[in-house]
C-alpha positions as CSV (number, residue, x, y, z in Angstrom):
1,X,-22.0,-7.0,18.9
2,X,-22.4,-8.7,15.7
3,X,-19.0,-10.0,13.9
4,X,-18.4,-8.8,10.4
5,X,-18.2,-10.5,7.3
6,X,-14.8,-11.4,7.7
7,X,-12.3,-10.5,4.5
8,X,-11.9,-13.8,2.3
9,X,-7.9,-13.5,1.7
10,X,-5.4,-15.5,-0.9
11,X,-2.9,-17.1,-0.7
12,X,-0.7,-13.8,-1.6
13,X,-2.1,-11.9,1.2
14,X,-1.2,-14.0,3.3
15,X,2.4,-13.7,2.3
16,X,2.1,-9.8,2.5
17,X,1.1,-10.1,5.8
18,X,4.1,-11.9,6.7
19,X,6.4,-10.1,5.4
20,X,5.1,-6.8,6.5
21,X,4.7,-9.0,10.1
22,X,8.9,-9.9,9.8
23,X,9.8,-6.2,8.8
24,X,8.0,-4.7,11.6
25,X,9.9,-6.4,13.8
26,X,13.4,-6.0,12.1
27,X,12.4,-2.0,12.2
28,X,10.9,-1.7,16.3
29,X,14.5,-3.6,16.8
30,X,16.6,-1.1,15.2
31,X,14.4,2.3,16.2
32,X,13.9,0.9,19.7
33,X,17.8,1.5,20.3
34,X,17.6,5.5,19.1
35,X,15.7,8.3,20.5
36,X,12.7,8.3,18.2
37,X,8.8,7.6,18.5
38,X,7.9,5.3,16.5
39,X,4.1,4.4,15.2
40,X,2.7,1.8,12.9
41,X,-0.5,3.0,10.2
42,X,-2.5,0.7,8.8
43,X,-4.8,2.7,6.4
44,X,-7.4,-0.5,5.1
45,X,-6.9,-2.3,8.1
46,X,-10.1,-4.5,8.0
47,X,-11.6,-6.2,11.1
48,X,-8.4,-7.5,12.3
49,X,-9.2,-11.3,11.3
50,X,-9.6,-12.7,8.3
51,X,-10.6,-15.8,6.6
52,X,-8.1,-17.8,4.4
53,X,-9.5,-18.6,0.8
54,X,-6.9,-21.6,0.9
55,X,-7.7,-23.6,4.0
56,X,-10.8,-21.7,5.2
57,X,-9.6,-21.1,8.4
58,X,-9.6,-17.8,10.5
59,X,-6.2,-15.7,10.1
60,X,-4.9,-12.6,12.4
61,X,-4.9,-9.7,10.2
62,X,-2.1,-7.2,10.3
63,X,-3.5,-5.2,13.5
64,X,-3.4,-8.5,15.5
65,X,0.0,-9.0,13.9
66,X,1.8,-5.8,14.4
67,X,0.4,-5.7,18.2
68,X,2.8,-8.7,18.7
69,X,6.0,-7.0,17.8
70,X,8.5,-7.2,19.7
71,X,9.7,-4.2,20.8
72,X,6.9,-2.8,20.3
73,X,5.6,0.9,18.6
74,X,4.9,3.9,20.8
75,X,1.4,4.1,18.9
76,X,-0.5,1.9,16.5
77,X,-3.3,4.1,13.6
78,X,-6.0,1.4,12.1
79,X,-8.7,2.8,9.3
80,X,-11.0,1.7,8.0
81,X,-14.1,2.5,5.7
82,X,-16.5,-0.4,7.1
83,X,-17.9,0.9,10.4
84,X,-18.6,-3.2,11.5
85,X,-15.0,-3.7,10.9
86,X,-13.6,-0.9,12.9
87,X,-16.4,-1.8,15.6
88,X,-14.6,-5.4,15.9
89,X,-11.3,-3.9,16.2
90,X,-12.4,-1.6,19.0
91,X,-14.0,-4.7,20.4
92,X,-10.4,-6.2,20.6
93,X,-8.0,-3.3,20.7
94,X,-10.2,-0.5,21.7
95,X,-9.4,-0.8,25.4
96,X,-5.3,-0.2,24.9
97,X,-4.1,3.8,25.4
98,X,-1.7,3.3,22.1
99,X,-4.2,2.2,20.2
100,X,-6.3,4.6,17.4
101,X,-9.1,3.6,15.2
102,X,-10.9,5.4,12.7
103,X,-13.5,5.1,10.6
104,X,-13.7,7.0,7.1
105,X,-12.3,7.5,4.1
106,X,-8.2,6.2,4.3
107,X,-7.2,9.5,2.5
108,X,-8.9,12.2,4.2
109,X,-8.1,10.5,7.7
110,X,-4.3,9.8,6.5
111,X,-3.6,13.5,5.3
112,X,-5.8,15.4,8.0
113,X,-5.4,13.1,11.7
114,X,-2.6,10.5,11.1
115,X,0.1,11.6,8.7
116,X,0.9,15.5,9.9
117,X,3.3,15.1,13.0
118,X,4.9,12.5,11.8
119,X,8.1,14.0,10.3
120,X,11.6,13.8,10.8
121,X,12.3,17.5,12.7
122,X,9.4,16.0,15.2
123,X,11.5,13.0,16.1
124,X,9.0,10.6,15.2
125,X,9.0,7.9,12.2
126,X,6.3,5.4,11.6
127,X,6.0,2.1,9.5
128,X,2.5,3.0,6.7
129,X,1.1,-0.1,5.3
130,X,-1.2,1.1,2.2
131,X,-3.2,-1.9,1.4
132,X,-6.1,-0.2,-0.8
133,X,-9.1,-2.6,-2.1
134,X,-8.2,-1.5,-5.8
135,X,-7.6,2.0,-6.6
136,X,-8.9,3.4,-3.5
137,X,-5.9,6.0,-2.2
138,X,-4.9,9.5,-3.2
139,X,-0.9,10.2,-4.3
140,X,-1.5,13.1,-1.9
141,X,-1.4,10.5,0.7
142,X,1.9,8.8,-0.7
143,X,3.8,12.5,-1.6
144,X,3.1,13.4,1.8
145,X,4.5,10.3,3.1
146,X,8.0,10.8,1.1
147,X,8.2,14.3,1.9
148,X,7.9,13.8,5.7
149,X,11.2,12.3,5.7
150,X,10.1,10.0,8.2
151,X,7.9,7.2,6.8
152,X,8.8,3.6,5.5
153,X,6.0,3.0,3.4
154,X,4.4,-0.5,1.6
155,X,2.1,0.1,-0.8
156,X,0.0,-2.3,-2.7
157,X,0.1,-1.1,-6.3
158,X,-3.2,-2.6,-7.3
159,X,-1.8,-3.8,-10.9
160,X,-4.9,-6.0,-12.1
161,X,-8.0,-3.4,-11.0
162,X,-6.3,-0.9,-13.0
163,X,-6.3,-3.0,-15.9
164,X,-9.5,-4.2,-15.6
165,X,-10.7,-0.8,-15.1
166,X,-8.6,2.0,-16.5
167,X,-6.0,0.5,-18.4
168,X,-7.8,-1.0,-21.1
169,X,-6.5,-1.4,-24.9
170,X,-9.0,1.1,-26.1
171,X,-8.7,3.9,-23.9
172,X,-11.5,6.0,-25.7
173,X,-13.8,3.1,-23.7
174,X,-12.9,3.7,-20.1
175,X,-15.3,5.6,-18.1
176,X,-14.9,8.9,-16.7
177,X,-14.9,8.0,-13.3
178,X,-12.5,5.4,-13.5
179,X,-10.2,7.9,-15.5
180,X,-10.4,10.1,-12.8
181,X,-9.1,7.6,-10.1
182,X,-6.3,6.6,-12.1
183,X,-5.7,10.1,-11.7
184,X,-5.6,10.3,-8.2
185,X,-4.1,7.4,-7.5
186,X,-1.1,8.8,-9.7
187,X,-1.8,11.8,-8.7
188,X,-1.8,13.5,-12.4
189,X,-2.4,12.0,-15.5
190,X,1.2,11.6,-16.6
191,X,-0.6,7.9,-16.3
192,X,-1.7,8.0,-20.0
193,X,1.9,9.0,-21.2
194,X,3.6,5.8,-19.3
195,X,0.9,3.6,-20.2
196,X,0.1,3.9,-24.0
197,X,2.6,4.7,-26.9
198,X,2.1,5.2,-30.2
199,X,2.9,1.8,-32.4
200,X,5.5,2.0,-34.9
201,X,3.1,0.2,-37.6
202,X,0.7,3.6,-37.4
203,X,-0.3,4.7,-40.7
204,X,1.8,7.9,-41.6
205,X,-1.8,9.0,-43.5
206,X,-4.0,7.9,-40.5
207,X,-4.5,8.4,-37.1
208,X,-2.2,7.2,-35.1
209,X,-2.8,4.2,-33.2
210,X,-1.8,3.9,-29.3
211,X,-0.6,0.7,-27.7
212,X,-1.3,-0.2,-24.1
213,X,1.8,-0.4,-22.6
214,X,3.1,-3.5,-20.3
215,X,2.4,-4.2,-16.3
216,X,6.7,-3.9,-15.8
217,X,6.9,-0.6,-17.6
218,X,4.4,0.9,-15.6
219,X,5.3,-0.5,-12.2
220,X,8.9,1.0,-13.1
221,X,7.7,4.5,-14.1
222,X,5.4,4.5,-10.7
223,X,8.7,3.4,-9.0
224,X,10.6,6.5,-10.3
225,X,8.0,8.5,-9.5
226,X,7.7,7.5,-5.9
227,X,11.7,8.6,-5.9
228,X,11.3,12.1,-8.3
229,X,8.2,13.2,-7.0
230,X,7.0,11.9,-3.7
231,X,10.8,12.0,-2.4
232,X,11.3,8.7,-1.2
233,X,15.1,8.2,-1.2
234,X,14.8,3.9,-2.0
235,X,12.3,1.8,-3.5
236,X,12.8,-1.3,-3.8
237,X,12.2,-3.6,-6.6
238,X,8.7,-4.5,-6.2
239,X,7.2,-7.7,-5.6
240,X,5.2,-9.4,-7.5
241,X,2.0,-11.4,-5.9
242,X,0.3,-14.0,-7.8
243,X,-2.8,-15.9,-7.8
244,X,-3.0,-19.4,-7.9
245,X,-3.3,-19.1,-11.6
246,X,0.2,-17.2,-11.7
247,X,-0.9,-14.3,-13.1
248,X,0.6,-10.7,-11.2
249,X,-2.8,-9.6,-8.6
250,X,-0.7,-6.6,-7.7
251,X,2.9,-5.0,-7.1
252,X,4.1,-5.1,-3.4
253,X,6.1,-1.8,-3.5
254,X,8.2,-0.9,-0.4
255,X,9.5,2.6,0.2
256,X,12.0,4.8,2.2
257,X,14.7,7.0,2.9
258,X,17.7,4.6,4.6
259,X,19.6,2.3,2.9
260,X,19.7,-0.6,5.8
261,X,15.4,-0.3,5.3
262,X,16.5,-1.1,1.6
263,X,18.6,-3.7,2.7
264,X,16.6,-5.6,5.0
265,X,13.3,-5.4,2.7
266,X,15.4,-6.8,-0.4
267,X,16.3,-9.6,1.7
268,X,13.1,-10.6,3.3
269,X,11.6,-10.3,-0.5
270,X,14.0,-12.4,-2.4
271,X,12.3,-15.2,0.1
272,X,9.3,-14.7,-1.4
273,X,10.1,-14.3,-5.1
């Protein structure tokens, strides 16, 4: 079987995947002592290995990572889009019974196969990493993931596509299609309210004239909304992860419904900031 083009990583992914690495074993530690089954979703998992953009060298993608826990999770969900990349993770996981790999879209996977019996009244609770390629993922997925009661969620709030796509300072300019994955991703288009507001200097004769909004405002109204609408009970103050030339390539956002989650993720975060 031929390899795949392995995933060419920064330097702030490979921070993300340590600190998703050291909460997955804070949480397996802490469910492993009630009477709860407890699974691990990785929606853009890639091929399991990547390639570092800073030393060149191959790197164990979350899969690999997570597989290592110890304790360990009852059952381990891995999607991904690129059939060569699921191939290689069959080729190293695909022979373990815990193990389950699709290969599809993340959404329709997520909120038909992975995400329905997971829910508090069934006992079970899961760790979801959402790590989309830009805006790639449906609210539908992250609504469903609050309202389950059961679900500590990261979620890569993909800060830069969105402005080089959707969130530009003319908004009559953006495309249709990328207006309508704003959308989804947001899951209505409350988006254009948080993000554009009309400036004070408008012309009282004229039409008014709408100012783009900045990257904290809108990471803070997505925040509430992951509390108000999806029904996560804690969100933590998001993360920032930069680029070598410091400037913000998304918004690490952690989610959930217990206040020691809250605790530990702050913790493990304030190393990083």
């Amino acid at each position: 079987m031929t390899a795949p083009a392995f995933d060419e990583i920064g330097y702030w992914s490979e921070l993300k995947l340590e600190i998703v690495e050291k909460y997955g074993a804070a949480y397996t530690s802490i469910l492993s002592k009630q009477k709860l089954k407890k699974y691990y979703i990785d929606a853009f998992s890639g091929a399991g290995i990547h390639r570092s953009k800073t030393t060149g060298k191959l790197i164990e993608g979350s899969p690999a990572r997570v597989l290592k826990v110890s304790p360990p999770f009852d059952g381990y969900y891995f999607i991904d889009l690129d059939q060569q990349k699921t191939d290689h993770l069959k080729q190293l996981f695909g022979d373990r019974q815990d193990v389950y790999i699709f290969t599809g879209d993340a959404t329709s996977h997520l909120l038909t196969d992975v995400l329905p019996p997971i829910t508090y009244e069934n006992y079970k609770r899961a760790l979801c990493l959402l790590d989309p390629y830009g805006l790639h993922l449906d609210w539908d997925v992250m609504r469903q993931a609050g309202k389950s009661r059961a679900i500590d969620m990261f979620l890569n709030f993909p800060v830069m596509d969105m402005n080089r796509n959707a969130l530009w300072r003319n908004p009559a300019a953006v495309s249709a299609d990328d207006i309508a994955r704003m959308t989804r991703f947001w899951g209505d288009d409350a988006w254009k309210q948080t993000a554009y507001a009309e400036s004070p200097q408008s012309d009282f004769f004229g039409p008014a004239e709408m100012v783009k909004q900045s990257n904290g405002a809108i990471v803070a109204a997505f925040r509430e909304r992951l509390k108000k609408v999806a029904g996560f009970q804690l969100v933590a103050e998001p993360l920032p992860m930069r680029n070598s030339n410091n400037a913000v390539v998304y918004y690490l956002f952690f989610a959930s419904q217990k206040s020691i989650a809250e605790k530990i993720i702050t913790d493990i975060f304030a190393k990083y900031r």
